[in-house]
N, CA, C and O atoms as a MOPAC input file, in Angstrom:
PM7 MOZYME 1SCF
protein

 N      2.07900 1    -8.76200 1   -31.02500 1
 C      2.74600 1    -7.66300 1   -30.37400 1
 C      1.89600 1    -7.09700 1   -29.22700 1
 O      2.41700 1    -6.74200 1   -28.17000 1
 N      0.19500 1    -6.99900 1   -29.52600 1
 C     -0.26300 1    -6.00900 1   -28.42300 1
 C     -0.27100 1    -7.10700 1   -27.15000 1
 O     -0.47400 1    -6.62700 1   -26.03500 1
 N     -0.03500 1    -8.72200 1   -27.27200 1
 C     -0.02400 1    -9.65300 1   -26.23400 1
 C      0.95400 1    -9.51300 1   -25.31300 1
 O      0.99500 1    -9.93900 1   -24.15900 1
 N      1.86100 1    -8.77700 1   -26.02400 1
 C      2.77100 1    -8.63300 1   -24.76800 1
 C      2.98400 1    -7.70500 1   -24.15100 1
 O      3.69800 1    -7.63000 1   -23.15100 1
 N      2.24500 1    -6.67500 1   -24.79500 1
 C      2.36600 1    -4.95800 1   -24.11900 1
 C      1.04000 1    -5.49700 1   -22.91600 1
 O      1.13300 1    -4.97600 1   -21.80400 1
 N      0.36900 1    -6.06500 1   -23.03900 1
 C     -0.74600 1    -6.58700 1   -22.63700 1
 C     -0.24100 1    -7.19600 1   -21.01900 1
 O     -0.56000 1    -6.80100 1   -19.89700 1
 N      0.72800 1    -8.38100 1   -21.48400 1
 C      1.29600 1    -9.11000 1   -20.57400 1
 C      2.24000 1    -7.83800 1   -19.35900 1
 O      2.26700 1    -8.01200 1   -18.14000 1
 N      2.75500 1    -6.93100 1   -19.90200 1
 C      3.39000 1    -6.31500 1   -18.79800 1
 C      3.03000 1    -5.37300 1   -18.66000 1
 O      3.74800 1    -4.76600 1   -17.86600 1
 N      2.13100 1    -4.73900 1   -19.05200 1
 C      0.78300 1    -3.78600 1   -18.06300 1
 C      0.57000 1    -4.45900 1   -17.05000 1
 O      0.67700 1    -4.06000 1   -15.89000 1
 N      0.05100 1    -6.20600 1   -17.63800 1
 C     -0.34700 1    -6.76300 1   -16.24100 1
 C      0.51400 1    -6.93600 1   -15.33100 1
 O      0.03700 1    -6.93000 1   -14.19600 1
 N      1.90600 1    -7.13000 1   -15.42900 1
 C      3.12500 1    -7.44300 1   -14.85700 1
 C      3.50200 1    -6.16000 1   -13.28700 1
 O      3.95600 1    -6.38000 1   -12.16400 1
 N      3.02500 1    -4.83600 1   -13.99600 1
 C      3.44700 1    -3.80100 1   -13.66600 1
 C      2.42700 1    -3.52900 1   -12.67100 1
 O      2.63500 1    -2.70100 1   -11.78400 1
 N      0.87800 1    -4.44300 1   -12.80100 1
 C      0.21200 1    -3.52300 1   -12.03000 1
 C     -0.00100 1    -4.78400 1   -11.13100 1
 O     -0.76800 1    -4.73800 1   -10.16900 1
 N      0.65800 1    -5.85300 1   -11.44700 1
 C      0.69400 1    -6.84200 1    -9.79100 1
 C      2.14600 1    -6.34000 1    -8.93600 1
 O      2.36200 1    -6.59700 1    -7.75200 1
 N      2.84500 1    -5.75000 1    -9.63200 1
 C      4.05300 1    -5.26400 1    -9.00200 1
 C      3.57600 1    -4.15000 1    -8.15900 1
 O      3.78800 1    -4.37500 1    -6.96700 1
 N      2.99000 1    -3.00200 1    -8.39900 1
 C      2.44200 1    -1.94200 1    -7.78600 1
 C      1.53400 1    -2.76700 1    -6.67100 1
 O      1.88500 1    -2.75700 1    -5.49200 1
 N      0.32300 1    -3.49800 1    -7.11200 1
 C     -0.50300 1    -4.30500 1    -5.96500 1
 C      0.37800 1    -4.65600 1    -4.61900 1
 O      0.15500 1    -4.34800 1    -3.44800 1
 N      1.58100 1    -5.49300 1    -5.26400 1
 C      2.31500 1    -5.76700 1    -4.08000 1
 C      3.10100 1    -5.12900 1    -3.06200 1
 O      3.12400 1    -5.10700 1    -1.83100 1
 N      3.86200 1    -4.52000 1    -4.20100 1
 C      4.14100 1    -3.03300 1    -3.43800 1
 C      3.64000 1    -2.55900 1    -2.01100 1
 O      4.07100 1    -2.46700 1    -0.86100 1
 N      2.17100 1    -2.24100 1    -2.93100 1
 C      1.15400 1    -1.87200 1    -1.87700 1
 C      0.55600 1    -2.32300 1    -0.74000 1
 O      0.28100 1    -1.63700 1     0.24500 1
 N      0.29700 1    -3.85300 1    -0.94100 1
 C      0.33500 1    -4.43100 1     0.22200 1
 C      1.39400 1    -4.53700 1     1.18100 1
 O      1.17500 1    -4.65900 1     2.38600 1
 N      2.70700 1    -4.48600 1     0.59700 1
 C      4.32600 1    -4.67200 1     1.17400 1
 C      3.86400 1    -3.76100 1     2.53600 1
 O      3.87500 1    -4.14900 1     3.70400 1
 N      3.48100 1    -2.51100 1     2.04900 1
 C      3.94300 1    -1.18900 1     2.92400 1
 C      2.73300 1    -1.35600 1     3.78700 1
 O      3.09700 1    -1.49000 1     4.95600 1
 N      1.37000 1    -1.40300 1     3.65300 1
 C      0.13900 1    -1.90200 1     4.24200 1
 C      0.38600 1    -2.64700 1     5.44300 1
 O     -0.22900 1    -2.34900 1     6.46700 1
 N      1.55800 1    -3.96300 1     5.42100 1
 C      1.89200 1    -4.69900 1     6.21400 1
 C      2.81500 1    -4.28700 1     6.90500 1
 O      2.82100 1    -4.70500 1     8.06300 1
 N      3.66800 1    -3.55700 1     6.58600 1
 C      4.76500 1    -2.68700 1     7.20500 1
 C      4.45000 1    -1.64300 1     8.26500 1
 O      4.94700 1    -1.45300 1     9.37500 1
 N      3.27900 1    -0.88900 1     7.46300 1
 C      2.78800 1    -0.36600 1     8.40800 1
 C      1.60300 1    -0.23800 1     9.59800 1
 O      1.20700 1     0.60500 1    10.40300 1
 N      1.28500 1    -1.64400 1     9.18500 1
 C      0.41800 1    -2.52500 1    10.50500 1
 C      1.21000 1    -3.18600 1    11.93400 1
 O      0.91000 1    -3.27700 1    13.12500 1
 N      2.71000 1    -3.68900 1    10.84300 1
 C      3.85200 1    -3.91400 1    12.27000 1
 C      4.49500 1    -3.03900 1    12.84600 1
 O      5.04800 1    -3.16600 1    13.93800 1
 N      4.46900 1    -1.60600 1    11.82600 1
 C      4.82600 1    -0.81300 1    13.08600 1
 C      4.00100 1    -0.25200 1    14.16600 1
 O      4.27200 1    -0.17600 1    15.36400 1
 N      2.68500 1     0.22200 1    13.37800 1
 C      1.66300 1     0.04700 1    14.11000 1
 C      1.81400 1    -0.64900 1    15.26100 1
 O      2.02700 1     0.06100 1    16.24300 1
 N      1.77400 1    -1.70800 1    15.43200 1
 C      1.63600 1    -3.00600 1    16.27800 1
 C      2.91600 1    -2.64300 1    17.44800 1
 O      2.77600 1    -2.21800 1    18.59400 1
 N      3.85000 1    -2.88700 1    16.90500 1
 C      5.37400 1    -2.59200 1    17.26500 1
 C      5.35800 1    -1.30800 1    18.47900 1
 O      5.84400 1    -1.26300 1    19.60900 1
 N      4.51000 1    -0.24400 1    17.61900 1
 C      4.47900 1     1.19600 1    18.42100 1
 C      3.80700 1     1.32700 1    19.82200 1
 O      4.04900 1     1.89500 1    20.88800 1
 N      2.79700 1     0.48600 1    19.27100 1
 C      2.14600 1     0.57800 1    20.72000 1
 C      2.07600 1    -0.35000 1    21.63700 1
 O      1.33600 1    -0.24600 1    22.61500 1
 N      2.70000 1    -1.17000 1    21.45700 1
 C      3.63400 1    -2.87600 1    22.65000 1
 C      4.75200 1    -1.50900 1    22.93400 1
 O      4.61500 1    -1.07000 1    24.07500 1
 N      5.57100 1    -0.94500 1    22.29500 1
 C      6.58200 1    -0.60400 1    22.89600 1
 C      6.49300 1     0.65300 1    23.75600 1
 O      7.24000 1     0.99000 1    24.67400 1
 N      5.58000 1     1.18100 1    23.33800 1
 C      5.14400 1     3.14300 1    23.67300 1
 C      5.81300 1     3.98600 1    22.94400 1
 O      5.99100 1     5.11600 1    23.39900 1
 N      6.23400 1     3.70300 1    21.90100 1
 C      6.90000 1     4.52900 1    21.00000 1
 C      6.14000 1     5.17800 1    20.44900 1
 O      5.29100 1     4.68000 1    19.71000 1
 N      6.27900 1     6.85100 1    20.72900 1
 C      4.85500 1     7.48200 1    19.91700 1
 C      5.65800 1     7.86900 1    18.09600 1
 O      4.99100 1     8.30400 1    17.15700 1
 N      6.70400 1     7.65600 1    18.05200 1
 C      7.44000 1     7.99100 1    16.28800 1
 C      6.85100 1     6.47100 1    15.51300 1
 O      6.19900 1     6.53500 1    14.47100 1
 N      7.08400 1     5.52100 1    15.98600 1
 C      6.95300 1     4.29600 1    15.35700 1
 C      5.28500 1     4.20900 1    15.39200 1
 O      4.79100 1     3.87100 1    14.31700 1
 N      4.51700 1     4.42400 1    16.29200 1
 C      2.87600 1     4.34900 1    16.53900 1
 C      2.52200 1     5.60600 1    15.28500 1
 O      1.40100 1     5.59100 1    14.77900 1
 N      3.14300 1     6.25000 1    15.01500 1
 C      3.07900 1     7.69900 1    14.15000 1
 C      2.82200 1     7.10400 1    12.46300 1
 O      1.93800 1     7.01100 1    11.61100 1
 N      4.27000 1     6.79700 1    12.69500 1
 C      4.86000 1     6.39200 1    11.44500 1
 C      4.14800 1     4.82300 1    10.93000 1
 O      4.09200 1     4.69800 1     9.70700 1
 N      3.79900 1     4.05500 1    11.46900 1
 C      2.64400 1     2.79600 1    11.18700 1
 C      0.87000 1     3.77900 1    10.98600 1
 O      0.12500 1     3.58600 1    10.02600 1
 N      0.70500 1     4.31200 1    11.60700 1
 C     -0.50200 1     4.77600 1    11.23600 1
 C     -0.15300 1     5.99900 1    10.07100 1
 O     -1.17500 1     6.31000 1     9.45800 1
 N      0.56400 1     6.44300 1     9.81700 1
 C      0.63500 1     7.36800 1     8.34400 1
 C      0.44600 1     6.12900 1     7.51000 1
 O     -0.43300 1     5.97000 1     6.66300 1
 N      1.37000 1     5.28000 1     7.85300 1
 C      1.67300 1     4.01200 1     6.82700 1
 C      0.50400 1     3.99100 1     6.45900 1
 O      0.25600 1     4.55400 1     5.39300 1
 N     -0.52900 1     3.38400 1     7.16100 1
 C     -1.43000 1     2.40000 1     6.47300 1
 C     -2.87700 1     3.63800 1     6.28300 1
 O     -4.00200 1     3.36400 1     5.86500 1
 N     -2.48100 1     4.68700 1     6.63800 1
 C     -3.76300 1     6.28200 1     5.83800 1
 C     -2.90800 1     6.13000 1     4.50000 1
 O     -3.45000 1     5.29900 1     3.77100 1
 N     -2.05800 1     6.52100 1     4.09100 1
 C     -1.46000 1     6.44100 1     2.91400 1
 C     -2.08400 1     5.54900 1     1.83700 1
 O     -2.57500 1     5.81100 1     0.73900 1
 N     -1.86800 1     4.19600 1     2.63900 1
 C     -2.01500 1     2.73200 1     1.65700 1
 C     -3.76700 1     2.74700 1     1.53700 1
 O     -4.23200 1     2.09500 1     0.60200 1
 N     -4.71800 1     3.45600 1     2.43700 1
 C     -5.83200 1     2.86600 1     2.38500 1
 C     -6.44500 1     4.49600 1     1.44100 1
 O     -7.57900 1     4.55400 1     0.96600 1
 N     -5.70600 1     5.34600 1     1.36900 1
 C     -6.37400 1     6.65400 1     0.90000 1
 C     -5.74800 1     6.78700 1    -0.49100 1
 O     -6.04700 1     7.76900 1    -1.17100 1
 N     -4.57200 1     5.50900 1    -1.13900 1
 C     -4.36400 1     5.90400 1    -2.56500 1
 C     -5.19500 1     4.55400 1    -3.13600 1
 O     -5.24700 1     4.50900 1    -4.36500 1
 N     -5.84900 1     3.45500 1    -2.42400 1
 C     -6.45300 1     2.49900 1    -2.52400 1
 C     -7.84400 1     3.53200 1    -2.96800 1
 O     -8.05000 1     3.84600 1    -4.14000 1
 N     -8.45300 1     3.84000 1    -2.17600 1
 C     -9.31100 1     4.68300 1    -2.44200 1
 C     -9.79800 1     5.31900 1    -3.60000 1
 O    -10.93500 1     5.24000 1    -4.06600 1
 N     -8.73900 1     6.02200 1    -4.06400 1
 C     -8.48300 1     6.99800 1    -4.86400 1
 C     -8.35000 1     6.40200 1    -6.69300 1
 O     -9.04300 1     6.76900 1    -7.64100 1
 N     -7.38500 1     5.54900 1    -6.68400 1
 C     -7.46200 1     4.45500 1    -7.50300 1
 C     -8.83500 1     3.55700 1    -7.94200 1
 O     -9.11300 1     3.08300 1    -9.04400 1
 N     -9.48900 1     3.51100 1    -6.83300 1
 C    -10.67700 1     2.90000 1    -6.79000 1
 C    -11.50200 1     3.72400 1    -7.50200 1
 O    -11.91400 1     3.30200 1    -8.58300 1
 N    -11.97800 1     5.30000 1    -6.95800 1
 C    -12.56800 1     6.29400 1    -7.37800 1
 C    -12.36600 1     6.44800 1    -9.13800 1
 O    -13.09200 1     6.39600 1   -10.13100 1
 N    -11.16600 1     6.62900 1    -8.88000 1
 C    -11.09000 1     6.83400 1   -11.05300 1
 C    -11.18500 1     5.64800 1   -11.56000 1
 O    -11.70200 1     5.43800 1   -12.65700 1
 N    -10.94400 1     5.20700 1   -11.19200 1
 C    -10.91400 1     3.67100 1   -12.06700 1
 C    -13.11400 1     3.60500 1   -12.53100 1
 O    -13.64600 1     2.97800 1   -13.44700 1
 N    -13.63100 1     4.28900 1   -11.71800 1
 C    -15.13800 1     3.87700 1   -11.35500 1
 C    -15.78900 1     5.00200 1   -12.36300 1
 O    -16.94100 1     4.84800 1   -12.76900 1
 N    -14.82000 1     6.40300 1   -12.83900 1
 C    -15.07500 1     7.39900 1   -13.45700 1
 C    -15.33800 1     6.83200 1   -15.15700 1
 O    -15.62000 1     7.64100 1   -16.04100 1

């Protein structure tokens, strides 16, 4: 029984990983996107993106270390 509570903890936290990278990349192309185009909402909105992804990376990191 605990093999499989086991198995989708792990399940759940490559789902979140990816997640995380999903949006990381999302918000590197808008990034990218924003400033080829001069769009200062899209240049905005790619750089929140990827403070977000790199400051709950962080943070995660931090407790996990507690």
């Amino acid at each position: 029984m605990t093999g499989n509570k086991e198995s989708q903890e792990i399940s759940v936290v490559g789902r979140l990983l990816s997640l995380e990278a999903l949006v990381f990349v999302m918000g590197v192309a808008s990034l990218v996107y924003g400033l080829a185009t001069g769009s200062h909402k899209r240049t905005a909105l790619g750089a929140a993106a990827v403070l977000l992804v790199i400051l709950v990376y962080r943070l995660c990191r931090r407790r996990k270390g507690e």
